[in-house]
C-alpha positions, 0 to 999 in steps of 0.5 A: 289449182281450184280445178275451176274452169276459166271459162266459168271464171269469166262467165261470173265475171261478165255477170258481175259486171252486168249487175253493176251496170244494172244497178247503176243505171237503176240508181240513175232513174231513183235518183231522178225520181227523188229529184222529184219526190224527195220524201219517195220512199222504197215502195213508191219509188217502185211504183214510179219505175213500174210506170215508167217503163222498168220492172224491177223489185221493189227489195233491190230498190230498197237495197240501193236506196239504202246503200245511197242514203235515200231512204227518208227517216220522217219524225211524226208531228201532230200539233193541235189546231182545232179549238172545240172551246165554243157554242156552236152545235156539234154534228155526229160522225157521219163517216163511220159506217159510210161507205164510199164508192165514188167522188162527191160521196164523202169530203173532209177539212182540216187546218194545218200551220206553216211557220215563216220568219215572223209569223204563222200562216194557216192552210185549209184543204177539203179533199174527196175522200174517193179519191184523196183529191184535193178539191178547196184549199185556202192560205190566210194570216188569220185561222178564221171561219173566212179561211175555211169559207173560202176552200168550200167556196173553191170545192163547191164551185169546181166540184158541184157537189149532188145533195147529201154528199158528207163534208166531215170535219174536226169540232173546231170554230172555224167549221162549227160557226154559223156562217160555215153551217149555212154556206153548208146547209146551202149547198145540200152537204151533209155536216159531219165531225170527229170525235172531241180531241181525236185526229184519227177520225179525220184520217184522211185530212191528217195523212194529207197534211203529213204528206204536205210537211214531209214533202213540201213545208220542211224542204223549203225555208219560208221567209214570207207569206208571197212563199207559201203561197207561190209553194203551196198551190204548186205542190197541191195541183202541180204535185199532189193532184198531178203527179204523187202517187198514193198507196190507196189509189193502186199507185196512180195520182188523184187526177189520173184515178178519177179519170180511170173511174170516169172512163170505166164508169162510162164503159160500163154504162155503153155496155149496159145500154148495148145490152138492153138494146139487144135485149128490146 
């Protein structure tokens, strides 16, 4: 009646089914991923899929997250930490103008709170800048200047930081006291700090601590201190480090960006020495 062929019938048919079919095993493979990484959204989803073998676009990724609910509404939260309130001296912002192009040129520290059933407890972190690795981090009951001593410890022992690399901050105690200064001027780091009452100079630090809320802290129910630091360490090594891709990193996780670097760096230094040798 509709003059229309039954072949072409059919033939729309089978391709409808096709993309069922498609769409459901891609929903299978999103799934896992968020398993994973429950606060994924569309566009790091893809990025995973892409390492893994499946290419696809990153707007019909967007469509299924959608149509299953799993695409992630995050509030944004900022709670100050940072007490500015004391006598210490206040170093400059020496990251402004800085321009970073390879690890151990610039780190930057922060202080977050996770909150159990009776009490606070406080993590540090000090990420390269390069390469949004986390390099030191400590947990304690106490938000203290021997909280954040420990993370440098931790940084400096692994990292063995060259002189003159930047360690930038907020203006808080815990990184203006003179026990901190000292732990800094002995190890060659160059003491820099935010502008008073602004977390947008330590950007960096804040999008780790987003990312740490928004994937960790507020997905578990903390009960005691043994929690966080069971969960805490896990997501930072096993988690961040490991495995969470990010944006800035063409969508690789720290560690696996730090070995490319590494292997690219050592490329070209071979075919620099190749050169000379031809050129002698």
């Amino acid at each position: 009646m509709l003059k229309v062929a039954r072949s072409s019938y059919y033939y729309k048919k089978t391709l409808d089914l096709q993309k069922q079919k498609e769409d459901a095993d891609l929903r299978d493979k999103i799934e896992s991923i968020m398993v994973q990484h429950e606060r994924y959204g569309y566009r790091r989803v893809t990025a995973q899929l892409k390492r893994d073998g499946s290419e696809v676009n990153h707007k019909r990724v967007q469509r299924i997250m959608q149509e299953e609910g799993l695409i992630c509404k995050i509030k944004k939260r900022w709670v100050r930490t940072t007490d500015s309130n004391h006598p210490y001296p206040v170093a400059p912002n020496l990251l402004k103008d800085a321009k970073i192009t390879g690890v151990n040129q610039a780190w930057v520290a922060d202080i977050t709170y996770i909150r159990i059933m009776t009490a606070f407890v406080y993590l540090t972190v000090i990420l390269d800048v390069f390469s949004r690795k986390v390099v030191g981090w400590a947990i304690s009951l106490r938000i203290d200047t021997e909280l954040t001593r420990a993370a440098l410890r931790m940084a400096t022992e692994t990292r063995r930081p060259p002189e003159g690399c930047i360690h930038h901050s907020d203006r808080g105690m815990q990184y203006a006291a003179s026990e901190y200064v000292d732990d800094l001027n002995a190890t060659g780091l160059l003491i820099s700090m935010s502008r008073k009452g602004n977390p947008y100079d330590n950007a960096w630090a804040e999008s780790f601590m987003k990312t740490l809320k928004n994937e960790e802290v507020y997905l578990w129910d903390y009960k005691t201190f043994e929690d966080v630091k069971k969960r805490i360490p896990f997501f930072i090594e096993d988690v961040y480090n490991e495995k969470r891709l990010h944006s800035a990193l063409g969508y690789c996780p720290p560690n696996e960006y730090e070995a490319l670097v590494a292997i690219k760096k050592n490329t070209n230094r071979q075919t620099q020495l190749t050169s000379e040798v031809f050129c002698v």
